[in-house]
Each structure stands twice: as C-alpha cells, then as structure tokens.
N, C-alpha and C positions, 0 to 999 in steps of 0.2 A: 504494500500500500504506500500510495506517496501522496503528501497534505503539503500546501503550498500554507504559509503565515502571513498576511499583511499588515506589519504595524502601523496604529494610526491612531496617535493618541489625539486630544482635542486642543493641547496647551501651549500651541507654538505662540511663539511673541515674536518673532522677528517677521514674519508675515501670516498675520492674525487667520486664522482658519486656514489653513495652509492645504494642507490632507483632503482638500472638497473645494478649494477656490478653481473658478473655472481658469483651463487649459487649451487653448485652441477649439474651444467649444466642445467639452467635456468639463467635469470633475477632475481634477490631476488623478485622483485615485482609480476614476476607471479604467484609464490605460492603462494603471498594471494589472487589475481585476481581468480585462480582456483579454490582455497576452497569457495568463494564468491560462485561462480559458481555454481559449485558443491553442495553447500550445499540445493539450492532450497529454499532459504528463501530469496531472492529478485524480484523483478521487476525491476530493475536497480543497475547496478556496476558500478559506477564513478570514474573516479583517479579527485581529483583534485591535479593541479600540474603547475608552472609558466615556464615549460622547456618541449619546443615543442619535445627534443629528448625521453625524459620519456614517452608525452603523446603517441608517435608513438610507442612505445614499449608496454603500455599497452593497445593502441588499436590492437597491433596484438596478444595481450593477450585473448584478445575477452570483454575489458571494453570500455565503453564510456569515451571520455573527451568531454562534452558540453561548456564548458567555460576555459578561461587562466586564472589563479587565479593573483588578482590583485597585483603590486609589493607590498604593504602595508599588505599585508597577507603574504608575503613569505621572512621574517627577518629571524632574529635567535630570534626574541624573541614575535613572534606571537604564543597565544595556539591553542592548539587542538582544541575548543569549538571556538573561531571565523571563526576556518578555516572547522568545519560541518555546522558553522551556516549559513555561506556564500553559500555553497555548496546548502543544502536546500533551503534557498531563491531562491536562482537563479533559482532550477530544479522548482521549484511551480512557478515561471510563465508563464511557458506554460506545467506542468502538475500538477497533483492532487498530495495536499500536504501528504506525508509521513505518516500513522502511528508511523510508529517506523523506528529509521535511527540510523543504526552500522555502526560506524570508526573501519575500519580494520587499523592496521600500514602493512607500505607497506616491512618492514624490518619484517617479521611475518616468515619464512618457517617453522613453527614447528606446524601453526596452521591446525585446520582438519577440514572440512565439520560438521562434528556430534557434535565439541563442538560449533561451531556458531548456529547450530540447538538446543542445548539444553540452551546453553545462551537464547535465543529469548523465546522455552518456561518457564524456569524459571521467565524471566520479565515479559512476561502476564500471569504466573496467581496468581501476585504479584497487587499491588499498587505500587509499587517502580516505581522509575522517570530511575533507568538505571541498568545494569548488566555487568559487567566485569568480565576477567579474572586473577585470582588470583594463586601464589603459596608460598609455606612456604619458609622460608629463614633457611639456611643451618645449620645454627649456631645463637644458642640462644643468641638476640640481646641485654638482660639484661645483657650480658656479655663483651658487646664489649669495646674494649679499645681503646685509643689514645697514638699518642706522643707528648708531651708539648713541650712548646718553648724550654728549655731546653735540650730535648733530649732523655727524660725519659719517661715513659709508665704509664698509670694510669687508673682506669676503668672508665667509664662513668659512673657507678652506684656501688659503691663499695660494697654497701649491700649487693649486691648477689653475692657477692665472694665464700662466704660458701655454697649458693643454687645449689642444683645437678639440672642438665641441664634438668630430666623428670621433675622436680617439676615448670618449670618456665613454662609461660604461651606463648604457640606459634604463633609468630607471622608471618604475611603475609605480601607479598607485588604485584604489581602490575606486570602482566607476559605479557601487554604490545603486545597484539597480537588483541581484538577486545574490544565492550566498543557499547552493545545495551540501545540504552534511548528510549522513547518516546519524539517524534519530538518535542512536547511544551517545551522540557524538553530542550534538548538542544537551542532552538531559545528565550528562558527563560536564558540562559546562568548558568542554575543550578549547583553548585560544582557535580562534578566526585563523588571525593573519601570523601561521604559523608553517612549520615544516609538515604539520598536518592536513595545508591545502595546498589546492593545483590552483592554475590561472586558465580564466578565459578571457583569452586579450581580444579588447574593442577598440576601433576607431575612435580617435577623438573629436571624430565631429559628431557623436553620436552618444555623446557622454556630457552633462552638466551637473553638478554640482548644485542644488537650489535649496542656498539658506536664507537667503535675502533678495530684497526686492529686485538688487540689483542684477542676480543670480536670474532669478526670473523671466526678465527681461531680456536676458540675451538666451535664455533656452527659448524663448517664445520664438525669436526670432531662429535661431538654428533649427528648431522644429520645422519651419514654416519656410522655409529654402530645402530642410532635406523633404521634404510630400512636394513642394514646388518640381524638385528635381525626378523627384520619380513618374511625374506627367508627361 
C-alpha cells in the first residue's frame, strides 16, 4: 500500500492563507492534490491540516482529510517527519499500514505526475530509507559571499577566488515538492537529507521556493511561460 501526506497547516504569516491562496487559477494546494492523483501511485491522498477551511478545499480537490491535526503539531516549529509520522499512525488504525508514504508540500505547483512516478521507482529498486526531489543551485556556492558587521563583503571561502566556476564541484539543494520513504522509515523518525536518501534531480526552471510574497510572484510568472511554452 502507498499513502501520499499533504501538509497544510492554517498558520502561515509571511503570506496569510498561503496553502489555498489562489495559483494560476486554482488553490496552490490543488496542484499537488492532482498530481497525487494523477500520478496513480497511491491508494490514498491525505491533507493533513488543523484548519477546517483548507480541509474543505482539499476535499473538493478530491483528497481525504480523516483527522484535524493536533494543535501540538501545527506551530511554527513542528517538522515534517512528526507531522507524516502522525498522519501514518492515525491512517493504520483502521487500515493496513503503508509500504511506502510520500509528503507532497502543499505549496508544490511545479510538481508533475511522472516525477512522483519515477521518484517511487527509483526508491524500490534501491535499499535507501527515502527519495527526494532535488535541483542544482544557480551559482557556485564555493563562491558565495557575505556582509560583515562592518559593512564590507568577504567570501565565505576565499580559496576559491581564483577557481573558474566549471572546475568547482556542483552542488544541490532541496526542490521541496515531494520526499518518498519507506513507512518504517519515517515512523523511525530517520534524517531526510541523509546517506539514507537518493536524489531526483529537477530543472530549475521548474523548481520555486514560495515563502514570501516575493517568492510568489516570480513562481506565478515561471508557471505561466512554462504552460505558455508547452502551446
């Protein structure tokens, strides 16, 4: 059995109702409820969520909400991993516990049916405890610099001032869209972003980040050039 998780709590402050504000005309959340969907790699699509107006929106999305998520799970400073663990539990008492259980994030519109499908066979026909989605960062992170208290700029790593940016070694980061484990794995509380997981590496025009308004605003627009392009 495989159970997809969507978290969605009701308490964002940097863009007030965040989890159900409209997205290219949807709900942000139904696009990950549909790729769920869609993709045919579940027996159940869950939102968990502490705000009956979300859950009503993604049950017209066509997900379940079987339970209110408890206020102790729904801070600003509960993870990921208590709040699938939670979800699991609850569904395994009155059904058959999960093989494998993927958190979709509910701020996802970029994700597609085919890479949740391929995320899932990657993991079984691994040994790894999970699979996520990955993509490269824009600019070689050997390079990055700060401003000092004073006001000044200095590299984080100055050695590689002189290193041309092919030679430095590329790195990833988290593209924050789904995150397949095997269910012991998560109810184990096992780290994420460990030797315990694989990558599935994504374009970065297909990857945003949306914490803030500004965040927003530029996914609305890369949303809205990649369906332009696909015309």
């Amino acid at each position: 059995m495989k159970l997809a998780v969507i978290p969605a709590r009701g308490g964002s402050k940097r863009i007030p109702r965040k989890n159900i504000k409209d997205f290219c005309g949807k709900p942000i959340i139904a696009w990950s409820i549909e790729a769920a969907l869609e993709s045919g790699c579940f027996d159940k699509v869950i939102v968990s969520t502490d705000d009956e107006e979300i859950a009503q929106v993604a049950r017209d999305w066509g997900a379940e909400v079987p339970f209110v998520r408890p206020a102790e799970l729904s801070d600003d400073y509960t993870g990921t991993t208590e709040v699938i663990k939670h979800a699991v539990e609850f569904h395994s008492k009155s059904s058959a516990r999960p093989d494998f259980t993927c958190c979709i994030y509910a701020t996802a519109p970029f994700i597609r049916p085919d890479d949740i499908k391929s995320g899932l066979e990657i993991l079984m026909r691994s040994t790894a405890s999970f699979c996520f989605s990955v993509t490269s960062y824009a600019f070689p992170i050997q390079r990055a610099v700060r401003i000092t208290a004073t006001g000044q700029v200095e590299m984080f790593d100055p050695d590689n001032f002189e290193t041309r940016s092919q030679d430095l070694e590329e790195a990833l980061h988290d593209a924050g869209q789904f995150y397949w484990g095997r269910t012991e794995a998560w109810l184990t509380e096992l780290p994420v972003f460990s030797a315990n997981a694989l990558p599935f590496k994504l374009p970065r025009h297909r990857v945003q980040d949306i914490d803030t308004p500004d965040d927003w605003y530029r996914a609305e627009l890369m949303f809205k050039a990649s369906e332009a392009s696909l015309k």
